[in-house]
C-alpha positions as CSV (number, residue, x, y, z in Angstrom):
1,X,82.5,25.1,49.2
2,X,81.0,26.5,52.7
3,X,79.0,28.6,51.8
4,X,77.2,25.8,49.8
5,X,77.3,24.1,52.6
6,X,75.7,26.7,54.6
7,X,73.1,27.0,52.1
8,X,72.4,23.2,51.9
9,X,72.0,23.6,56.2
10,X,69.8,26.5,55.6
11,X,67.4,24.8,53.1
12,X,67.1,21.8,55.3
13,X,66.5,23.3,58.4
14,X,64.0,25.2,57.0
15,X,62.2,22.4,55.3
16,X,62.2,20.0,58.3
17,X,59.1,19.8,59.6
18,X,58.0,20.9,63.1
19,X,56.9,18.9,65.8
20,X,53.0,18.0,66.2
21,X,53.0,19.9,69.5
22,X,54.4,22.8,68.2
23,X,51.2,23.0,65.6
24,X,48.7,21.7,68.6
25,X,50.1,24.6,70.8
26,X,50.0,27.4,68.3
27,X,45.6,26.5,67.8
28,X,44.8,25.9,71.0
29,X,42.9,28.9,72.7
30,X,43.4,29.7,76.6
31,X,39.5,28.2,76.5
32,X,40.8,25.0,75.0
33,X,43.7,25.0,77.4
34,X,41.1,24.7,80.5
35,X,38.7,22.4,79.1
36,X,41.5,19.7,78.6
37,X,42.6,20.8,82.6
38,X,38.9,20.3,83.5
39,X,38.9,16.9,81.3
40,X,41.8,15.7,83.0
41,X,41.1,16.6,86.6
42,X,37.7,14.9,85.8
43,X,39.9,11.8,84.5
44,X,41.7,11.8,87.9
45,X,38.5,12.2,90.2
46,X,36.9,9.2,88.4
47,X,40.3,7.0,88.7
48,X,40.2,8.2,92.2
49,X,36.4,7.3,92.8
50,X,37.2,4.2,90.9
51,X,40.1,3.2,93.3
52,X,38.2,4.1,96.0
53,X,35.1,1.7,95.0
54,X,37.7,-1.4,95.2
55,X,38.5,-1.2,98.7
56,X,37.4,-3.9,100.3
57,X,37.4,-2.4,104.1
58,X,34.9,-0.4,102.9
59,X,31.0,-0.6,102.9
60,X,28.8,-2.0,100.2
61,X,27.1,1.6,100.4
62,X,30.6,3.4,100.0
63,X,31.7,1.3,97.0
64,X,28.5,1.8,95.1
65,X,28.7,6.0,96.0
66,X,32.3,5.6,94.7
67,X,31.1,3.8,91.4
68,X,28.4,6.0,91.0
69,X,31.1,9.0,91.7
70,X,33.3,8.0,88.8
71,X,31.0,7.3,86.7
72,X,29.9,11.0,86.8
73,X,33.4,12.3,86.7
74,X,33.9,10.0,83.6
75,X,30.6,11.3,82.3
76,X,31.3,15.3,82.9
77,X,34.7,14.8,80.8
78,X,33.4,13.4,78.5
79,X,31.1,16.2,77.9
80,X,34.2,18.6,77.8
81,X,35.4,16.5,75.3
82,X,32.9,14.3,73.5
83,X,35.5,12.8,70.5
84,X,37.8,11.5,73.7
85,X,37.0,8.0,73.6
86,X,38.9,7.4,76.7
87,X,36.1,8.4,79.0
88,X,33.4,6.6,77.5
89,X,36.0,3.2,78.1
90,X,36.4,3.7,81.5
91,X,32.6,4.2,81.9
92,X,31.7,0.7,80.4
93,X,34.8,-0.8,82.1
94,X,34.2,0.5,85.5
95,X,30.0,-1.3,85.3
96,X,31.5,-4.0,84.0
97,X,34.1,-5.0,86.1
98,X,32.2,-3.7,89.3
99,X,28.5,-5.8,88.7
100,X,29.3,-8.1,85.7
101,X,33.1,-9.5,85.8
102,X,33.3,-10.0,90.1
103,X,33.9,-13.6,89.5
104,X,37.7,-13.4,88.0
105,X,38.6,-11.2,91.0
106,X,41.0,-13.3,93.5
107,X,38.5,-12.1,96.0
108,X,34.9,-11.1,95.2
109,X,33.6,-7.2,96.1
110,X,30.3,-7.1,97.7
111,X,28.9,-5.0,94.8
């Protein structure tokens, strides 16, 4: 009866299926590797720059640099990775909210 059962373990284990990192990990190239780096330090500047624009201490000069900073971070990640979506979003949110959508804000940015 154990060793049946050992078997039974052993054909299970083996046809369990591996986890979708596993897969990701074994196709990716060292290239691929530090595109998505480069894609998501170019995230983080443009959240920066985006965060950076709502300060309201700040000058109507320095916000508008700052949008006009994340918006080119959003835009150089998304030409490492043109199928992201998630650039392209942050792009049309961050005009939006910035020059069309100041008037639900509790308090108004110059821009």
């Amino acid at each position: 009866m154990m060793p049946m059962m050992r078997s039974l373990l052993i054909v299970v284990l083996v046809g369990a299926t591996a986890d979708a990192s596993v897969w990701d990990r074994a196709l990716t190239s060292p290239e691929d590797e530090a595109k998505r780096d480069l894609y998501d330090a170019k995230m983080l500047e443009g959240d920066t720059a985006t965060l950076t624009s709502t300060i309201q201490s700040t000058s109507i000069k320095n916000s508008l640099e700052s949008i006009k900073r994340a918006e080119a971070a959003y835009r150089k990640a998304a030409e490492l990775r043109p199928r992201e979506g998630e650039p392209y979003f942050r792009i049309g949110n961050l005009l939006y909210q910035m020059h069309f959508d100041c008037d639900t804000m509790a308090s108004r940015l110059p821009t």
